[in-house]
C-alpha positions as CSV (number, residue, x, y, z in Angstrom):
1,X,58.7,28.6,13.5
2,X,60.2,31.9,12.3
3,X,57.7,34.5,11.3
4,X,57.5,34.7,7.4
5,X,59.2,37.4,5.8
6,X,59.3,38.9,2.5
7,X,60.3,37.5,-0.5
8,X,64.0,38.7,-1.6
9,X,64.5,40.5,1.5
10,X,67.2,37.7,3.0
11,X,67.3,37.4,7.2
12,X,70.5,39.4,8.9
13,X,73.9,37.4,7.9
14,X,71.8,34.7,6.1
15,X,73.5,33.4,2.9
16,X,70.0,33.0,1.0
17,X,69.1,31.5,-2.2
18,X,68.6,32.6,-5.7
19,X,69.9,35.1,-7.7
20,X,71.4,38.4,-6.6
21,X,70.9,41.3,-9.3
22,X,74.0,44.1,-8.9
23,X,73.2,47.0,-10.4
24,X,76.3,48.9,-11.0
25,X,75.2,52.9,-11.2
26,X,77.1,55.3,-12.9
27,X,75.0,57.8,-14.7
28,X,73.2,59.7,-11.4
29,X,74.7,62.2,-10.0
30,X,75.8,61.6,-5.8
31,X,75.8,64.0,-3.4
32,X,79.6,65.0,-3.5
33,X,81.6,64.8,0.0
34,X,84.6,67.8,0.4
35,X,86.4,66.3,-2.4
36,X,86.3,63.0,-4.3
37,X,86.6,60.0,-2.8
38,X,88.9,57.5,-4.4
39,X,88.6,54.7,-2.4
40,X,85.4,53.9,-3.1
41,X,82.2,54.0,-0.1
42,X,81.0,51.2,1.8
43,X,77.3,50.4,1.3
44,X,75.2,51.1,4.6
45,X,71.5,50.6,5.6
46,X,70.6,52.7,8.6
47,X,67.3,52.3,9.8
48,X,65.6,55.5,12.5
49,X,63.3,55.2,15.0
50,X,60.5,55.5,12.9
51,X,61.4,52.1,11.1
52,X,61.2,50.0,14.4
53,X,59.1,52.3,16.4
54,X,60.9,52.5,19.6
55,X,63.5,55.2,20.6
56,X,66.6,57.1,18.7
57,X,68.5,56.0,21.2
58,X,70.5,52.5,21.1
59,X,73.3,51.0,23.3
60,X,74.5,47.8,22.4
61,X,73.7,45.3,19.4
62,X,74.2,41.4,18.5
63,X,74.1,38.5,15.9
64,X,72.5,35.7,17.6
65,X,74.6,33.0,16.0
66,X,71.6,30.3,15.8
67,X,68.7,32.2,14.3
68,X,70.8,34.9,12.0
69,X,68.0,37.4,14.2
70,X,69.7,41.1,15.3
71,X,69.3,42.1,18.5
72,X,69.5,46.0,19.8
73,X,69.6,47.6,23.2
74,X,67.3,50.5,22.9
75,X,66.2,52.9,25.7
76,X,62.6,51.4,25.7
77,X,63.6,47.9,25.7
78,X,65.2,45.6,23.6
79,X,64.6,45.4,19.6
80,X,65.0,42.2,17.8
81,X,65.4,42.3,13.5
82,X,64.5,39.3,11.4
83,X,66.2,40.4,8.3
84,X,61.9,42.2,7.7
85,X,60.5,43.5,10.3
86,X,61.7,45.2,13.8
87,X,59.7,44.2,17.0
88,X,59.8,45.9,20.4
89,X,60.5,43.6,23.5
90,X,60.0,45.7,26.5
91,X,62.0,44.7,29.6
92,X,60.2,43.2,33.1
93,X,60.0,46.8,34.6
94,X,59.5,49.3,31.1
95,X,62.8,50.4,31.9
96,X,66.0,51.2,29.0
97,X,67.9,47.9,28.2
98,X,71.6,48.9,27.8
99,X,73.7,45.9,27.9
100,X,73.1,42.8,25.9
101,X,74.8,38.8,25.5
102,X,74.1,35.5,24.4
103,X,75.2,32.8,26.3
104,X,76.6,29.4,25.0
105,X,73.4,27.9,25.2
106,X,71.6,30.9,23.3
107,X,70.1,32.8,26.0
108,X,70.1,35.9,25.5
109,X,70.7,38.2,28.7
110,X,69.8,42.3,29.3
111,X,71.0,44.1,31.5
112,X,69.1,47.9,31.9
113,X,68.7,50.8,34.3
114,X,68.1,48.7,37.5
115,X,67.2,45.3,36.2
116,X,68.7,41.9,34.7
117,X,66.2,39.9,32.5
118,X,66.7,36.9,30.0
119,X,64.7,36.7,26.7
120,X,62.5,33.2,26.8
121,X,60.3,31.8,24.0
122,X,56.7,32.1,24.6
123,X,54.1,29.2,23.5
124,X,53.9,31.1,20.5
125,X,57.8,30.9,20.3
126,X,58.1,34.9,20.6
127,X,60.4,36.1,23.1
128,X,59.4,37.8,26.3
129,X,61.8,39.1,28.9
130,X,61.8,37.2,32.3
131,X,62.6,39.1,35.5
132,X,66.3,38.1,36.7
133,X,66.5,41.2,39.2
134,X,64.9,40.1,42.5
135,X,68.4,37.0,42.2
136,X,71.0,40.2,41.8
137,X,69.5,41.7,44.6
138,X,69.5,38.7,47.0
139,X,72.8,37.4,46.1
140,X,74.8,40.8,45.8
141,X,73.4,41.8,49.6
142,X,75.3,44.0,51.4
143,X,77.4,44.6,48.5
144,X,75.6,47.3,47.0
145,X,76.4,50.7,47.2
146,X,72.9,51.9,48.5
147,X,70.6,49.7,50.1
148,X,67.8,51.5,51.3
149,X,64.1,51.0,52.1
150,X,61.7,51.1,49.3
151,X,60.0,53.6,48.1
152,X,56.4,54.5,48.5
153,X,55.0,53.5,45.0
154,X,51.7,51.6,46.3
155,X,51.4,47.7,45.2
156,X,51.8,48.0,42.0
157,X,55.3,47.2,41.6
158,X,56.2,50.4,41.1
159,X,58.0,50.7,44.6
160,X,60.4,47.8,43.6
161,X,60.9,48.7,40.4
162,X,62.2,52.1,42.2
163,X,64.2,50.4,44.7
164,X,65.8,48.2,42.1
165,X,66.8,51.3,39.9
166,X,68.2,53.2,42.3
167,X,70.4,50.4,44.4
168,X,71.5,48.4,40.8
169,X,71.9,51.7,39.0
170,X,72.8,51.5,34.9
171,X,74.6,48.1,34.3
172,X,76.0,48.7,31.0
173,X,78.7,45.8,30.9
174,X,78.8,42.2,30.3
175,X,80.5,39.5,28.5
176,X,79.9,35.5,27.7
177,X,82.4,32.8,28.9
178,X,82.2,29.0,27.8
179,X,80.4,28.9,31.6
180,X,78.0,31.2,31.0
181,X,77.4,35.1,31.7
182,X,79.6,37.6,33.7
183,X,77.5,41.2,34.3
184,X,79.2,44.2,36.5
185,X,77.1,45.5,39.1
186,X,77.9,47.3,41.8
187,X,81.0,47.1,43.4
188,X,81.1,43.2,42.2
189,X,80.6,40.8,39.1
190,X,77.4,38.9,38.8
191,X,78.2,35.3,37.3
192,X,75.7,32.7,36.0
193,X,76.2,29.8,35.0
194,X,74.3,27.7,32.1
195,X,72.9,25.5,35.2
196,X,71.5,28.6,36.7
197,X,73.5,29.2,39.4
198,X,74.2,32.8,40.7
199,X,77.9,33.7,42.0
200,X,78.7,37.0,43.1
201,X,82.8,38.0,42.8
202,X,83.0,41.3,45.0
203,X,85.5,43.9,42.6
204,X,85.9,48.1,42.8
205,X,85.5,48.0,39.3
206,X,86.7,51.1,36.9
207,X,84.3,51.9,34.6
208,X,85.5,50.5,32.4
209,X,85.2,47.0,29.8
210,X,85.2,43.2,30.2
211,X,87.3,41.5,27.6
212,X,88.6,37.8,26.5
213,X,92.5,37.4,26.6
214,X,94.4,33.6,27.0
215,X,91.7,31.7,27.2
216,X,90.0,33.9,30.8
217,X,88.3,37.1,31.3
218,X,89.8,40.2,32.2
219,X,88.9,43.1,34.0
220,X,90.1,46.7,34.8
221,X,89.8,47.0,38.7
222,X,90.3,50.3,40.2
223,X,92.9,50.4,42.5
224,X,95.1,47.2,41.1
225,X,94.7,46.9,37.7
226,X,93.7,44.1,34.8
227,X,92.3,41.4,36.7
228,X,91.5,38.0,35.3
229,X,88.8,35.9,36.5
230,X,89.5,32.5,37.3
231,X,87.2,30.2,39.7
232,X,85.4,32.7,40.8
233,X,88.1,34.6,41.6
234,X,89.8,38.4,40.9
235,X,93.5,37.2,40.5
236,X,96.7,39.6,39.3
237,X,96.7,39.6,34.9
238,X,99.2,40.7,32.9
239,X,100.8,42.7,31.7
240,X,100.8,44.6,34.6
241,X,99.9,48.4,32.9
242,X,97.0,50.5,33.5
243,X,94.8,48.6,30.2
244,X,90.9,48.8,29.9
245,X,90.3,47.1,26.4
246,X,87.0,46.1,24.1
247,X,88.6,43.0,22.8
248,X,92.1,41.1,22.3
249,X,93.1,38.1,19.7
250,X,96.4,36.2,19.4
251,X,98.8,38.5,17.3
252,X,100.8,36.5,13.9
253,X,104.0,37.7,15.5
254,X,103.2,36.6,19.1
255,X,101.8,37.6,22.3
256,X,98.1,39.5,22.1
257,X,96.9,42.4,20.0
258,X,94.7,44.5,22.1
259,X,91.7,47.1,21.1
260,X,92.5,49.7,24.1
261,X,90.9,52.4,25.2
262,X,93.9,54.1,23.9
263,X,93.6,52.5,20.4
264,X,95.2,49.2,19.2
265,X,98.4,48.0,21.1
266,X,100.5,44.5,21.3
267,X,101.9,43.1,24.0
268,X,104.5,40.9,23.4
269,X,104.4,38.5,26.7
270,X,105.2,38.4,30.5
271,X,108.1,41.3,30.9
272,X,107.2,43.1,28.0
273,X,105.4,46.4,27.8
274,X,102.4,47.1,25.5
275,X,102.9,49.2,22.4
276,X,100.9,51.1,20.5
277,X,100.6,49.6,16.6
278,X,100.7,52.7,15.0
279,X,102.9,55.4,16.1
280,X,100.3,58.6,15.9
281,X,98.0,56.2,17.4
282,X,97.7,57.7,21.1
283,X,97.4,61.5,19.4
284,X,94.5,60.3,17.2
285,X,92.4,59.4,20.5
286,X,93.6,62.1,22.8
287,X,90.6,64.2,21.9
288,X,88.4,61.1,20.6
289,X,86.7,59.0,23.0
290,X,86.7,55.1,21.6
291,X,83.1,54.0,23.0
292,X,83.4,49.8,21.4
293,X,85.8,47.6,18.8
294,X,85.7,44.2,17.3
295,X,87.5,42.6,15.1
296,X,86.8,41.2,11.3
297,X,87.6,37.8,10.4
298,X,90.0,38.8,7.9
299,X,92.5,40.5,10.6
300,X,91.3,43.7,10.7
301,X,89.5,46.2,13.1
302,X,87.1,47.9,14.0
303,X,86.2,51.3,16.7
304,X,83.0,52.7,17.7
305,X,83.9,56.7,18.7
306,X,82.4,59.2,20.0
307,X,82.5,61.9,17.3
308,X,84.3,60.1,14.8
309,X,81.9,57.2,13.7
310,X,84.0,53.9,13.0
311,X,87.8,54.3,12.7
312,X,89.4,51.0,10.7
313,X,92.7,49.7,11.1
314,X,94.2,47.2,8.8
315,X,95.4,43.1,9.6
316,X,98.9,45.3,10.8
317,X,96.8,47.7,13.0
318,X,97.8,50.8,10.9
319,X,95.0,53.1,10.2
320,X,93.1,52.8,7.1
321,X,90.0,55.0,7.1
322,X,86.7,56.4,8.6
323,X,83.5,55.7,8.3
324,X,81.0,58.8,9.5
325,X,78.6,61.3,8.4
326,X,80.3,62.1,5.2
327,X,79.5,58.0,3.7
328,X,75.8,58.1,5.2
329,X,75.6,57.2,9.0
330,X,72.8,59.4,10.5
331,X,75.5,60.3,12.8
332,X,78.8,60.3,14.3
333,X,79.1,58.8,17.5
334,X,78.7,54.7,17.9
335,X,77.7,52.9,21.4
336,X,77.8,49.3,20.1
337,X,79.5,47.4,17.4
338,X,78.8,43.8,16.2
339,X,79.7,41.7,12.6
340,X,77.6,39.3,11.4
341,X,77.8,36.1,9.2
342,X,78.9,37.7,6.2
343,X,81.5,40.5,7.4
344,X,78.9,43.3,7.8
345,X,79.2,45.4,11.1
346,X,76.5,46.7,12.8
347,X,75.9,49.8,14.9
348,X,74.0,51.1,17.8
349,X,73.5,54.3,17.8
350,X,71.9,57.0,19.7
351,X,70.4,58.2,16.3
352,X,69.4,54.5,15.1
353,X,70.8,51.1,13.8
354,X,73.1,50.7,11.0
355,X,74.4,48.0,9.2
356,X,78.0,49.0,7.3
357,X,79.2,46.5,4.1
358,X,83.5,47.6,4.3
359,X,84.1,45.2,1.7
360,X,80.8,46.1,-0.7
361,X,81.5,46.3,-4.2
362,X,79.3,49.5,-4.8
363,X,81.8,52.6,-4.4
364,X,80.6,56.3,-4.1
365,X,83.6,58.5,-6.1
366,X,82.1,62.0,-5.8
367,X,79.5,63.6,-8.1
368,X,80.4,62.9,-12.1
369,X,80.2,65.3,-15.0
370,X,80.9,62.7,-17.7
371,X,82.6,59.5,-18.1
372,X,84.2,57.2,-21.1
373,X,86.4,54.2,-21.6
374,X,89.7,55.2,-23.1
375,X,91.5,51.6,-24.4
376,X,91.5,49.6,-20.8
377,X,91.0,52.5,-18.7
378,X,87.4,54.3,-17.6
379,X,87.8,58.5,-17.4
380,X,85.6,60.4,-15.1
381,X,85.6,64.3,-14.8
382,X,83.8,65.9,-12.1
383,X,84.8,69.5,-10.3
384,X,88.0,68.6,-8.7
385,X,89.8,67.1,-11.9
386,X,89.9,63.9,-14.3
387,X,90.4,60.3,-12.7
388,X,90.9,57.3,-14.0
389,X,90.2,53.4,-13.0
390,X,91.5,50.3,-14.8
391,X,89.8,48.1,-16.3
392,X,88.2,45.4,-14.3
393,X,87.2,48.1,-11.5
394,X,90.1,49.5,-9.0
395,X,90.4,52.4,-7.4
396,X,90.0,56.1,-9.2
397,X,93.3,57.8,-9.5
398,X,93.8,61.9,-10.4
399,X,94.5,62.0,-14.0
400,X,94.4,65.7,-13.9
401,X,93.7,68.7,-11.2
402,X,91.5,70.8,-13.5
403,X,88.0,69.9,-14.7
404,X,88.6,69.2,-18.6
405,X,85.6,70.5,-20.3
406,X,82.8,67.4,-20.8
407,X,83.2,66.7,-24.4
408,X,81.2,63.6,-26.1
């Protein structure tokens, strides 16, 4: 079965039983952003490389929906989490895993620098990676970019580990379909099916995403656009624009809401144009690179950045807030995004994993002098003024833009 774990220490996205103890604290002083926040802070856990003893450095991370279990890319192989204790799976050749998805069956697939390998149970039900490379190679044939002899790295595998890495190169994209798993090589899509079969669908791919959009996968090929893949097949998609997108969902007022590389847009239906959602939109990610995005069950969004940390938009696609250095992640930029059972998103991160609570009830407001209950309304001062918060909890509005002298 599982391994054990720890009592009170729940496994990722599992609801649990037994009592929860809240702890609501109020009297220690927090380490004060640039000014106060009144919004309240989402609670985060971020764990480093010295937690799961592998590298900083992670790419891509997933729930897997049976066991609850995380799962994170990291550049010595891949990680899994079991709500205790982190365990290093290296990949088939040692090499960095960077892309990672779970197929309808629960497979798990990684893709790293020069090899494709599925996680299997052992007889002691662990998982170990199994070699899918030697398959990419023979199917894609003549469809790789470089093809030469192998190098000179004696019998110890070495010399087609080499080979591997240098003709596959990184593959750091893939997606699940109801058939099974789509990965980009080079120059071409790798396809498998939950029967095992291997189809290769040649494609000058930009480098850019895979996404889900009425009911087919879509593609950004480089010289003619969104493609969508149907029987094994590139055919035209629309709308017929330049889009390279993370994700897309139905939108409540029709047609598709898209996460885009140039932030979150609709399109309306064939003939239509896509629009950005919010109108500063394309000006807040002219100098920001979006890296990932998914969306929460409850409408709203999510993006991974580059230097920005996780940007949210609400259920109408308008900006809401950030999420970066200044409310605890070890750093800024984001390379994978994933939410779990119960709403929380995690990150990969080049600086370790993180798991963000948007919707947590404990809030951060700034570093407090002194605080009261005046009739239904609790009074904090602090340096930048006096604020004030009804009675049950909302948000902290400025009373007052001096700091009032702490009286008792």
């Amino acid at each position: 079965g599982p391994p054990p774990r720890r009592a009170g220490v729940p496994r990722p996205g599992g609801g649990g039983g037994g009592g929860v103890l809240v702890l609501w604290v109020a009297l220690l002083p927090l380490k004060a952003a640039e000014s106060p926040r009144t919004t309240g802070s989402p609670f985060l856990h971020a764990w480093r490389s010295e937690d799961y003893g592998a590298s900083p450095v992670n790419w891509r991370v997933e729930q897997h929906r049976t066991t609850g279990y995380i799962y994170a890319t990291n550049n010595l192989g891949m990680l899994e989490f079991d709500g205790t204790a982190w365990r290093l799976i290296p990949l088939p050749h040692g090499g960095a895993a960077r892309a990672l998805v779970i197929d309808p069956a629960g497979t798990i697939w990684v893709d790293g620098v020069g090899e494709v390998a599925t996680l299997v149970p052992t007889t002691t039900l662990e998982l170990q990676a199994v070699d899918q490379t030697a398959r990419v190679l023979a199917a894609l044939g003549n469809n790789l970019r470089t093809a030469g002899p192998a190098a000179d790295g004696g019998d110890d595998g070495t010399a087609d580990a080499t080979n591997a890495a240098s003709r596959l190169g990184s593959l750091n994209r893939a997606a699940t379909t109801s058939e099974g798993v789509v990965l980009r090589v080079p120059d071409a899509l790798a396809q498998f099916s939950l029967t095992g079969e291997l189809r290769i669908i040649p494609a000058k791919l930009r480098a850019g995403q895979l996404w889900w959009m009425d009911r087919a996968l879509h593609v950004e090929e480089l010289t003619r656009g969104p493609r969508r893949i149907d029987e094994g097949r590139l055919l035209p998609a629309e709308p017929d624009a330049r889009i390279n997108a993370f994700a897309a969902q139905p939108d409540p007022h029709g047609g598709w809401r898209l996460f885009s590389t140039r932030g979150p847009i609709r399109w309306a239906g064939s003939g239509h144009a896509p629009v950005a959602l919010e109108e500063d939109v394309e000006s807040m990610f002219r100098d920001e690179q979006p890296t990932c995005a998914v969306f929460l069950a409850d409408g709203r969004s999510v993006y991974g950045t580059t230097r920005s940390g996780l940007v949210v938009f609400d259920r109408d696609g308008k900006f809401d807030r950030r999420v970066d250095r200044r409310q605890g992640l070890p750093g800024n930029r984001v390379n994978g995004l994933c939410v779990d059972r119960e709403g929380g998103v995690w990150l990969a991160t080049p600086t370790g994993v993180v798991r963000v609570q948007l919707d947590s009830p404990f809030a951060a407001h700034g570093e407090a002098r002194q605080f009261a209950r005046v009739g239904d309304r609790l009074c904090v001062t602090h340096g930048e003024g006096l604020r004030g918060a009804w009675m049950p909890m909302d948000n902290f509005s400025l009373l007052a833009d001096s700091a009032p002298a702490a009286t008792t």
